[in-house]
C-alpha positions in Angstrom: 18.9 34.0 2.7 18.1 36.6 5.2 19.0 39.7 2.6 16.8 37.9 0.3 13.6 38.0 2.7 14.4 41.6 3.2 14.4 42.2 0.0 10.9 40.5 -0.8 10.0 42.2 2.0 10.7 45.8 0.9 9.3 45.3 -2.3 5.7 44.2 -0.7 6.1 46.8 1.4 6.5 49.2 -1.4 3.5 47.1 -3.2 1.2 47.6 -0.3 2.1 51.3 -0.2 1.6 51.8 -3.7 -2.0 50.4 -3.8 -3.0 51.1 -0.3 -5.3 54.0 -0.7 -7.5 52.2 -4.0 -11.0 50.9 -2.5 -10.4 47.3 -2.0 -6.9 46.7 -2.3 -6.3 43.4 -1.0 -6.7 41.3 -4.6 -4.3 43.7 -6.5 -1.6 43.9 -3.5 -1.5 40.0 -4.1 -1.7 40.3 -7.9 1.4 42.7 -8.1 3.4 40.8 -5.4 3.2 37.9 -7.6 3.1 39.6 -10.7 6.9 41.3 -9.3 8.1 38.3 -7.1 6.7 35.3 -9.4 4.7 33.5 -6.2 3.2 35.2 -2.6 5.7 34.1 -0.2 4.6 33.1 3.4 6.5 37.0 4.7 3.8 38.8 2.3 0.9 37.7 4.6 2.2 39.5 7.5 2.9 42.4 5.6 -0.1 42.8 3.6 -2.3 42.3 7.2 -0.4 44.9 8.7 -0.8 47.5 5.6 -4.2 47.0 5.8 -5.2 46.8 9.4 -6.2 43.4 8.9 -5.8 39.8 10.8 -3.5 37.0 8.8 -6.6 34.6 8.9 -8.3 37.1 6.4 -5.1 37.2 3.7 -4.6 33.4 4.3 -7.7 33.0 3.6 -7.8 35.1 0.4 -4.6 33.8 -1.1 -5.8 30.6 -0.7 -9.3 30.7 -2.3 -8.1 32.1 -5.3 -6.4 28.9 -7.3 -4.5 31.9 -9.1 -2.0 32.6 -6.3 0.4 30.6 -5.9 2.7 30.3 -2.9 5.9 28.4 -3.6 7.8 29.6 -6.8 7.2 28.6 -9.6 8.9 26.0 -11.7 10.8 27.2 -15.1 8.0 25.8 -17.1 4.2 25.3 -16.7 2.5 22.4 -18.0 -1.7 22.8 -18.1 -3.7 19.6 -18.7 -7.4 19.7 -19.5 -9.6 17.9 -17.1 -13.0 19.2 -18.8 -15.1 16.4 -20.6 -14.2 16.5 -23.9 -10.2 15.5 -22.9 -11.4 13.3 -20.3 -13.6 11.1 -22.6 -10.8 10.5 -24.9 -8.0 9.6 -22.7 -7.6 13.1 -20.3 -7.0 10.9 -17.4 -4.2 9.3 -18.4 -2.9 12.3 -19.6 -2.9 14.0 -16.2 -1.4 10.9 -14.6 1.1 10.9 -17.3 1.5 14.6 -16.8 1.9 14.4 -12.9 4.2 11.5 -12.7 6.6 13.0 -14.9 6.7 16.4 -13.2 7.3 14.9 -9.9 10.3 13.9 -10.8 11.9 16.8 -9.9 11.4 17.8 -13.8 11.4 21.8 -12.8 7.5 22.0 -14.5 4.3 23.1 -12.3 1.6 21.1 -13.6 -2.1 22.5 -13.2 -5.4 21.4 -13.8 -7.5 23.5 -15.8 -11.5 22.9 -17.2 -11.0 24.2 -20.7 -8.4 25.1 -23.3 -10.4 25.8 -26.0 -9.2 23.1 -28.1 -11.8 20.4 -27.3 -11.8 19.5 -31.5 -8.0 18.2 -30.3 -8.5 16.5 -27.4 -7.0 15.8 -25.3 -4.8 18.6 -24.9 -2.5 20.5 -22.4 -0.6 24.2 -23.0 2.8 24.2 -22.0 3.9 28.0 -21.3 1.3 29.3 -23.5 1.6 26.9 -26.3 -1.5 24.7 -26.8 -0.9 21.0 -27.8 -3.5 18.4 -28.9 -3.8 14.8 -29.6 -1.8 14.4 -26.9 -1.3 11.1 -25.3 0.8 10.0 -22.0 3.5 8.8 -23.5 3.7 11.9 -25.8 3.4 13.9 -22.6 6.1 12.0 -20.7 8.0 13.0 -23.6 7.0 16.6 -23.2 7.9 17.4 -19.8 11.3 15.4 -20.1 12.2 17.7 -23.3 10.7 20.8 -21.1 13.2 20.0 -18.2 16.3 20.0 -21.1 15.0 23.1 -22.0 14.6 26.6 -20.9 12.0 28.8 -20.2 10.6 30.9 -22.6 11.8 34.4 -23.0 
């Protein structure tokens, strides 16, 4: 475990390094960390406050207003459910409950609310690692997330 942190550690280092002299750093440091590591672990805050002269509240604060960061890592699949109106008016909520129940059952999918897929003629819909889905209903989604978890991640 211990090589491991050292090794996340390194890299941010590296990442800091690499973007440290570009006039306002901070969002793409956090960008490439998770864009190399998959998720800003808890050891990049220190780091990234000390590349850049700055206190932990500030990068805490960042990574955390910015719904795009995420902190843990993330689950083999990914699992977005509409919340806008359109899905919510015909059946979104039962959807996302559907959604969330399933996923917590240890199903290895990081479900996420999000206002909009664009597919609003299909509601309700969700996108499950890129691929949008509509119609869909709680069971069907259920259904969804148990086939995900029997299934790997796409390439």
């Amino acid at each position: 475990m211990e090589q491991n942190s050292d090794t996340e550690r390194n890299q941010i280092r590296d990442i800091c390094a690499d973007h440290i002299d570009q006039q306002a750093p901070l969002l793409p440091i956090l960008h490439a960390i998770q864009s190399r590591l998959g998720y800003v672990p808890d050891i990049a805050i220190g780091e990234v406050a000390d590349a850049l002269n700055q206190t932990h509240a500030e990068i805490f604060g960042v990574l955390t207003f910015y719904h795009d960061f995420r902190r843990q890592p993330p689950g083999r699949h990914q699992l977005k459910v509409c919340r806008a109106e359109a899905c919510q008016a015909v059946g979104g909520r039962a959807v996302w409950s559907a959604a969330a129940s399933a996923a917590d059952n240890g199903s290895g999918v990081d479900v996420e609310a999000v206002y909009c897929l664009g597919n609003c003629a299909c509601a309700p819909s969700i996108q499950l690692d890129g691929h949008t889905i509509g119609r869909v209903t709680p069971d069907r989604v259920s259904n969804i997330v148990t086939g995900a978890n029997q299934t790997r991640a796409p390439s």
